[in-house]
NUZA-467451 format. One record per residue: residue in three letters; x negated, y, z negated of N, C-alpha, C in turn. Coordinates in steps of 0.05 Angstrom, whole numbers, always signed. Each point is the difference from the previous one (the first is absolute). Example, Ala and Ser with C-alpha at 12.3 -4.5 7.8 and 13.67 -1.06 7.14 Angstrom:
<pts>
Ala	-264	-114	-156	+18	+24	+0	-18	+24	+0
Ser	+7	+21	+14	-16	+24	-1	+15	+22	-14
</pts>
This chain:
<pts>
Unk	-1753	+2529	-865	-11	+4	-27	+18	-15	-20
Unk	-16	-14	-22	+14	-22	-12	+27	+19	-18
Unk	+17	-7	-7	+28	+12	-19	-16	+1	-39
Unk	+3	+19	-6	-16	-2	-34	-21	-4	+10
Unk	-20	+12	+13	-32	-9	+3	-13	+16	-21
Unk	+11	+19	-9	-14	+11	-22	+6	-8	-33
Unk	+19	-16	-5	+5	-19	-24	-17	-24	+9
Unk	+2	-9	+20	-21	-25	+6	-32	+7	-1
Unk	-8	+25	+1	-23	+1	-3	-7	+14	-30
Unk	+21	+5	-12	-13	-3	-31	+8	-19	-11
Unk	+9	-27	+7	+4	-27	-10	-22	-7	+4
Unk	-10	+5	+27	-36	-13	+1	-10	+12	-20
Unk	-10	+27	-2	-9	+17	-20	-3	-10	-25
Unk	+25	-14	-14	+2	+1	-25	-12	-26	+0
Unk	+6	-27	+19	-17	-23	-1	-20	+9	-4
Unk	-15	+14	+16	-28	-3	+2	-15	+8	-23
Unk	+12	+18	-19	-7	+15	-22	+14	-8	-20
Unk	+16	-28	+2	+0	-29	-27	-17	-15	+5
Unk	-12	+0	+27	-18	-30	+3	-28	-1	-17
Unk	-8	+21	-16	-27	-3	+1	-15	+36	-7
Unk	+11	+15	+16	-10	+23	+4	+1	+12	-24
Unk	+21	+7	-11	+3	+8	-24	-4	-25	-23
Unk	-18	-2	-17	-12	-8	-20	+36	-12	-23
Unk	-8	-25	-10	+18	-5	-18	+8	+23	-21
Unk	-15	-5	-15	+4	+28	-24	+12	+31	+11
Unk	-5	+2	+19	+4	+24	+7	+38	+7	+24
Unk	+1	-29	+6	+16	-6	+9	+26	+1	-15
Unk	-7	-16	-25	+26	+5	-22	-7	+24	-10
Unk	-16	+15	-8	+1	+24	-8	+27	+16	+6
Unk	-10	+4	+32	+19	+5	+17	+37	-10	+3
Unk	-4	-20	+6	+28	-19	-12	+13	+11	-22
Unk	-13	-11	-14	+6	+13	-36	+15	+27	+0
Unk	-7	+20	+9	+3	+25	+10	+29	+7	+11
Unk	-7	-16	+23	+29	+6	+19	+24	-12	-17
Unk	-4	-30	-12	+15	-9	-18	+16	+21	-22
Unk	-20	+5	-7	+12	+26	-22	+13	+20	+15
Unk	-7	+13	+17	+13	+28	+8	+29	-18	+16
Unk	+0	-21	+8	+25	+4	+8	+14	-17	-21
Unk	-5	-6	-23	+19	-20	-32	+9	+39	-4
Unk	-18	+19	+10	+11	+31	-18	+22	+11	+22
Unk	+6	-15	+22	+15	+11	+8	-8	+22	+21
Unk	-30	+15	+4	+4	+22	+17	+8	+5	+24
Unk	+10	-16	+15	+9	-7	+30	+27	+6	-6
Unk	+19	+1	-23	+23	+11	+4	+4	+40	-17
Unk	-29	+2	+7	+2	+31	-14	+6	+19	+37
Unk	-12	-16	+11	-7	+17	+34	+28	+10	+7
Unk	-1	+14	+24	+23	+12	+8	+12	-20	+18
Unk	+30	+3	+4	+12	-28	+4	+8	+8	+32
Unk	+16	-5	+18	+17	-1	+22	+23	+18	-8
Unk	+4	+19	+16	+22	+12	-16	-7	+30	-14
Unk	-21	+5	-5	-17	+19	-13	-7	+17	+11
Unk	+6	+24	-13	-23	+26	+20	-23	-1	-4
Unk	-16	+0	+15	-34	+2	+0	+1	+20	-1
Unk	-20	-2	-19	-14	+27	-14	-20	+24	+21
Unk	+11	+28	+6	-14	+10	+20	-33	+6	-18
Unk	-20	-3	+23	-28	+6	-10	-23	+14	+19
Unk	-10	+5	-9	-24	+14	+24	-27	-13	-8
Unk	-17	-11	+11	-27	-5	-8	-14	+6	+21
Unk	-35	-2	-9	-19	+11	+27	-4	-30	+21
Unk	-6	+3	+14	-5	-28	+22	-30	-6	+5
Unk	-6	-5	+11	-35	-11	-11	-12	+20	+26
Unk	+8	+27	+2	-20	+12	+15	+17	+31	-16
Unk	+7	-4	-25	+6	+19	-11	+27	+21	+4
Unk	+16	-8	+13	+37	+11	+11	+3	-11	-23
Unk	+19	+26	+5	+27	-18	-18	+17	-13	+17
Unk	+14	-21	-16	+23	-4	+18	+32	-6	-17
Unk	+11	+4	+4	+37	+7	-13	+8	-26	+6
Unk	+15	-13	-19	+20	-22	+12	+22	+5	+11
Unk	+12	+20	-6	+26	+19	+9	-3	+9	+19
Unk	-21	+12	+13	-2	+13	+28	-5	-28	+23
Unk	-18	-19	-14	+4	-24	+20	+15	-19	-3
Unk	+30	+5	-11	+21	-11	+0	+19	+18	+23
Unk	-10	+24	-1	+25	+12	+26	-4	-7	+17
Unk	-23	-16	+16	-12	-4	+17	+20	-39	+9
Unk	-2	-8	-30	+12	-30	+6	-7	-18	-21
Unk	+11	-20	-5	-14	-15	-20	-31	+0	-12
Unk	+7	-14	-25	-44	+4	-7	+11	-30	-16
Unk	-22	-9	+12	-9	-32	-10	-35	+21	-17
Unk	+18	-1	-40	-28	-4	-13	-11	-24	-8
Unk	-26	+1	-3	-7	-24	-12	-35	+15	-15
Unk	+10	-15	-27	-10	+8	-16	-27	-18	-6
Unk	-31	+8	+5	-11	-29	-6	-29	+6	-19
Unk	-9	-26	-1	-14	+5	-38	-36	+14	+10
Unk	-11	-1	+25	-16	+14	+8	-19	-16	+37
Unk	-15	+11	+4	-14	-18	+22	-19	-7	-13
Unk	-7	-8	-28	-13	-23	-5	+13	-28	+0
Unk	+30	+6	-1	+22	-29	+4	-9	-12	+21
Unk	-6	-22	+5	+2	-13	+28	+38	-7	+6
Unk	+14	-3	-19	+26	-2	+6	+13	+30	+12
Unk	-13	+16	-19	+18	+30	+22	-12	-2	+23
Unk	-23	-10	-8	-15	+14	+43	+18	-25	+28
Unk	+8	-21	-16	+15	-16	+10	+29	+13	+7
Unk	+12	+19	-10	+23	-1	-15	+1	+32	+26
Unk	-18	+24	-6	-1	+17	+12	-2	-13	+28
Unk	-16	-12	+9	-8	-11	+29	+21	-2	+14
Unk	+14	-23	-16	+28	-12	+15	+16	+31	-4
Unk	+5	+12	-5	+17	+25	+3	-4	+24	+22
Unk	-41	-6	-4	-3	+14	+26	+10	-13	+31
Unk	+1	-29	-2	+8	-17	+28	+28	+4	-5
Unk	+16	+2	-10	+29	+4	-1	-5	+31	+9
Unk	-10	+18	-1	+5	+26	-4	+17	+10	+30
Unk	-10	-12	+31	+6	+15	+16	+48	-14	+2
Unk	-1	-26	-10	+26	-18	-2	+13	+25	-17
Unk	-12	+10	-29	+17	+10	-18	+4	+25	+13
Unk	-18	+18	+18	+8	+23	+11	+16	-1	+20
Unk	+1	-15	+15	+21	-10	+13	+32	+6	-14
Unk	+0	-6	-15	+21	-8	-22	+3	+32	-3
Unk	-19	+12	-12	+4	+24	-9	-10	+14	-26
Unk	-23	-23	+1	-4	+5	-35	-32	-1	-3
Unk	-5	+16	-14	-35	+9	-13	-7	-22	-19
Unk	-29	-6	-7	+0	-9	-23	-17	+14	-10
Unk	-9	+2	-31	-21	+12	-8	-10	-18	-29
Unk	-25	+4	-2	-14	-21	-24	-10	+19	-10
Unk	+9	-12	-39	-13	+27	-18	-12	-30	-22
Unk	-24	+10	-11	-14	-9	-22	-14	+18	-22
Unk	+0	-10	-19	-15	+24	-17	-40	-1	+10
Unk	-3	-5	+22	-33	+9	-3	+2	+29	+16
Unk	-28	+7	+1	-6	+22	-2	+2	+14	+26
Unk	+5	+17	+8	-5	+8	+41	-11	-15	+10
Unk	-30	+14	-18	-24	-25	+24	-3	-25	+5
Unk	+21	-9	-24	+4	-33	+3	+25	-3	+19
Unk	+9	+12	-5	+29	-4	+22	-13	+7	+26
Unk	-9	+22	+10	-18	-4	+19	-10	-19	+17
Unk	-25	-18	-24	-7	-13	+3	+18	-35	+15
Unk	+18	+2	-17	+25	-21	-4	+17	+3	+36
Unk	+7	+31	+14	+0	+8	+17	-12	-14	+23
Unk	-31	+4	+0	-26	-8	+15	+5	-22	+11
Unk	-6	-20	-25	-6	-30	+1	+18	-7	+8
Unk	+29	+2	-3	+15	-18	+9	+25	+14	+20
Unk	-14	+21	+15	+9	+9	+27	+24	+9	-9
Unk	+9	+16	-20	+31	+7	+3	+7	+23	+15
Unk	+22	-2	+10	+2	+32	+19	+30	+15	-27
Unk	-4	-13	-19	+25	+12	-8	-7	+17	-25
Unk	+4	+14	-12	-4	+17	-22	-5	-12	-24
Unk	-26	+1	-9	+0	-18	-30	-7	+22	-30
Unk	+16	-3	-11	+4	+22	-20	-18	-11	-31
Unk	-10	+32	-14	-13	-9	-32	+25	+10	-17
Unk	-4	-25	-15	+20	+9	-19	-11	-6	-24
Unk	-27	+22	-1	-13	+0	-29	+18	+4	-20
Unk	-2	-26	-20	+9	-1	-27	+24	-16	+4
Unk	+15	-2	+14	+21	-20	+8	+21	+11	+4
Unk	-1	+32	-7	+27	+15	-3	+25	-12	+17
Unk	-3	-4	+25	+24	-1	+17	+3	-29	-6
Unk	-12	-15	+1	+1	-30	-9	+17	-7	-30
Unk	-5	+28	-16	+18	-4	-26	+30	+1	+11
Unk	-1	+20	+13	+34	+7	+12	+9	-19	+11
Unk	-14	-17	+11	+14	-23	+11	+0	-24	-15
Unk	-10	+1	-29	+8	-17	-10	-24	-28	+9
Unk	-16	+12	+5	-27	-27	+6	-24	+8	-3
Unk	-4	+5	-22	-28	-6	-21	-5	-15	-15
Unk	-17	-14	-6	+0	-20	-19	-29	+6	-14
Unk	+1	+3	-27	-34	-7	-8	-24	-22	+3
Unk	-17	+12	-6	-23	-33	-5	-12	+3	-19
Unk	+4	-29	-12	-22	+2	-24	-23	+4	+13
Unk	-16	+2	-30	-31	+6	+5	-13	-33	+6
Unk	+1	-15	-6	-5	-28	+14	-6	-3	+24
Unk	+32	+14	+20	+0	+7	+34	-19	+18	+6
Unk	+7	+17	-17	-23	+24	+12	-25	-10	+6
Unk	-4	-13	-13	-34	+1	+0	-5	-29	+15
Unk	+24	-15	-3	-11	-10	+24	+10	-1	+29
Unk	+3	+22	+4	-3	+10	+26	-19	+15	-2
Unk	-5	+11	-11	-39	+13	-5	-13	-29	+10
Unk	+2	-13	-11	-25	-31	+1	+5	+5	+36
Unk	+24	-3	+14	+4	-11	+25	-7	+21	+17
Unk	-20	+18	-4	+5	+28	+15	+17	+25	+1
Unk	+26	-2	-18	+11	+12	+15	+8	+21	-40
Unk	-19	+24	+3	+0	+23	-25	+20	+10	+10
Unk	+28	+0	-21	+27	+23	+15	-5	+25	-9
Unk	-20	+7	-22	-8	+29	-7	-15	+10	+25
Unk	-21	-15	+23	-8	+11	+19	+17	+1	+19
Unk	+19	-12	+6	+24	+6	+28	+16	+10	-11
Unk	+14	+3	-28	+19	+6	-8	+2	+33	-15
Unk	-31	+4	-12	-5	+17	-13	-7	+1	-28
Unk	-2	+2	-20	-7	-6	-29	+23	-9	-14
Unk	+28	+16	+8	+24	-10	-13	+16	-18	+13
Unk	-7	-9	+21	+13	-25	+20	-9	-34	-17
Unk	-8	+0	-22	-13	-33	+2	+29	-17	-14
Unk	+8	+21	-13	+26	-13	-21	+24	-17	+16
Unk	+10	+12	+20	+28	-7	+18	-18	+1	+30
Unk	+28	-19	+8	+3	-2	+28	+27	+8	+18
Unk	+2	+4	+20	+21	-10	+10	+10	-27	+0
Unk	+17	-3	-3	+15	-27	+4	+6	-10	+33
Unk	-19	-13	+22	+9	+5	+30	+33	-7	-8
Unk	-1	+22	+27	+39	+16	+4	+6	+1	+24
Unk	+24	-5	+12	+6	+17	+25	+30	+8	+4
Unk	-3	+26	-1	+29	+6	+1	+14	+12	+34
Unk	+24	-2	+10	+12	+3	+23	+16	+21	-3
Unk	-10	+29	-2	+18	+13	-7	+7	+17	+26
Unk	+27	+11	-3	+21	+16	+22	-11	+15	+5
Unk	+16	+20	+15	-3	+27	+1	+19	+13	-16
Unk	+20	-11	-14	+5	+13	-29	-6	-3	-23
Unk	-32	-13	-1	-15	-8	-22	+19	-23	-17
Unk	+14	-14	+12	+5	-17	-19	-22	-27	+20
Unk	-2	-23	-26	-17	-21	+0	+17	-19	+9
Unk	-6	-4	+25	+12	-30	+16	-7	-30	-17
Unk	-24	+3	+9	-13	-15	-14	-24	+5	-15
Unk	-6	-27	-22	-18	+6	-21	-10	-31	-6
Unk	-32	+4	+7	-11	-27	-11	-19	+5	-23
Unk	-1	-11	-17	-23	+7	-30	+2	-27	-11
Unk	-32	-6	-4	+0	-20	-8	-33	+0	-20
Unk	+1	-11	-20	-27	+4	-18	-25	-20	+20
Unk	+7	-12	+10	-16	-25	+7	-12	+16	+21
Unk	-17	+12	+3	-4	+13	+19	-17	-11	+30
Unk	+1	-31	+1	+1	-14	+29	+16	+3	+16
Unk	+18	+3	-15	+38	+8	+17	+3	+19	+9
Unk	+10	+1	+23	+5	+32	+10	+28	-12	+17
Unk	+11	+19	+4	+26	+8	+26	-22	-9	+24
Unk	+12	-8	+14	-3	-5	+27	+12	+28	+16
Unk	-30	+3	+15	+27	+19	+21	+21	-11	+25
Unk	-8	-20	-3	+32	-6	+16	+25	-2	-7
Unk	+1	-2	-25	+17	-6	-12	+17	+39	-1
Unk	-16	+15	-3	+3	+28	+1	+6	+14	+29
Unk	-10	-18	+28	+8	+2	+24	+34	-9	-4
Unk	+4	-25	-7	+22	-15	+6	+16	+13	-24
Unk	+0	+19	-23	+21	+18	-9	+4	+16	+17
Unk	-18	+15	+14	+2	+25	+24	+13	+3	+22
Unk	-4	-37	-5	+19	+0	+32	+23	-5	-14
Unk	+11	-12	-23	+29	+1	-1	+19	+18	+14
Unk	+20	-4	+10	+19	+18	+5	+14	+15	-9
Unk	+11	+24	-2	+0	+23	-21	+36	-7	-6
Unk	+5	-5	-31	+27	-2	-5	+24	+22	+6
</pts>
C-alpha cells in the first residue's frame, strides 16, 4: 500500500475539482473565503499539542452516547473532526482512517469522527462509506467550540452550497447553516493531553493517517 495514499488521493481530489468541475465564479467565491478565514487567524484559536482535551459525550449515529474519557482508559483516541458526508474530502479523509483503523489498533488506539450533522446523517455518512468506527453528532458545534475549530460562513457560502446540493439546515438542522467545523485531527493520550493537532481552514488538507501511525509508533521517552 502506497506511504500518504490518503494525502495523494485528495491531491487528485482537489485537481479534479480545479479542473473544470467547480465553475469559475464559484471557485473564487470559495478561495476568497478560505483567504479570509485564515488573514483572521482561526487555525491558531484550536487546541495546541500539549493541551488537555476537553472531556465530552455525544450520541453516535445509532443514538449511544459515547464519553471521550471512558475511551481514553481504554488507549489513545485519534479525533477527527469533519465538515459533513456531503464533503467528498471528509469521505476521502474518513476512508483512509477506516484502512488505517486495524494498523492504529494495533498500536492501541480508537478513532472516532464527530461533525455537526444530524444522527441520520451521520448514519447515513456511517453507511456509505463503510466505517466500523463510531461517528458522533455534534449538533451546533458545541464540542468543536471547545476545541477551538469553528469557523463561520458567510451567507454567500451558504447558499452556495445550497446551489451544489448540499442544504446544511437539512443535514445540519435549522441552526447548523452559520459554522462549520474546521477538518481537525487530534492524537490524544490516555491522559487527555493532545499529542498531536492538525487544523487547517483549507479544508482539502487533512492529516494523513500515517503520519498518526508513525507518531504511535514512536518510542516512548
Amino acid at each position: 500500500m502506497s506511504f500518504h495514499l490518503t494525502t495523494q488521493e485528495l491531491n487528485a481530489e482537489r485537481a479534479k475539482y480545479r479542473s473544470g468541475i467547480i465553475p469559475a465564479p464559484a471557485l473564487s467565491i470559495m478561495d476568497a473565503e478560505t483567504d479570509a478565514l485564515k488573514a483572521a487567524g482561526l487555525e491558531r484559536r484550536a487546541l495546541k499539542p500539549g493541551a488537555v482535551a476537553p472531556d465530552f459525550m455525544l450520541p453516535d449515529s445509532r443514538g449511544r452516547l459515547v464519553c471521550l474519557h471512558s475511551l481514553l482508559t481504554q488507549g489513545p483516541v485519534v479525533l477527527v473532526f469533519y465538515r459533513g458526508g456531503w464533503c467528498p474530502y471528509c469521505n476521502l479523509h474518513l476512508r483512509g482512517f477506516q484502512r488505517a483503523q486495524l494498523e492504529l489498533k494495533k498500536l492501541g488506539a480508537q478513532i472516532v469522527a464527530v461533525s455537526p450533522q444530524l444522527p441520520d446523517n451521520s448514519l447515513s455518512t456511517q453507511e456509505k462509506d463503510q466505517l466500523t468506527f463510531p461517528v458522533l453528532s455534534d449538533v451546533g458545534n458545541k464540542v468543536a467550540g471547545r476545541f477551538g475549530v469553528v469557523l463561520p460562513l458567510s451567507k454567500q457560502l451558504q447558499e452556495l452550497y445550497r446551489q451544489f446540493g448540499h442544504p446544511l439546515d437539512l443535514f445540519n438542522g435549522p441552526d447548523g447553516t452559520q459554522q462549520l467545523p474546521m477538518p481537525a485531527t487530534f492524537l490524544i493520550d490516555r491522559k487527555s493531553t493532545i499529542q498531536m493537532a492538525h487544523v487547517d481552514v483549507d479544508y482539502t488538507r487533512r492529516l494523513d493517517p500515517d503520519d498518526v501511525i508513525a507518531k504511535l509508533s514512536e518510542p516512548a521517552a
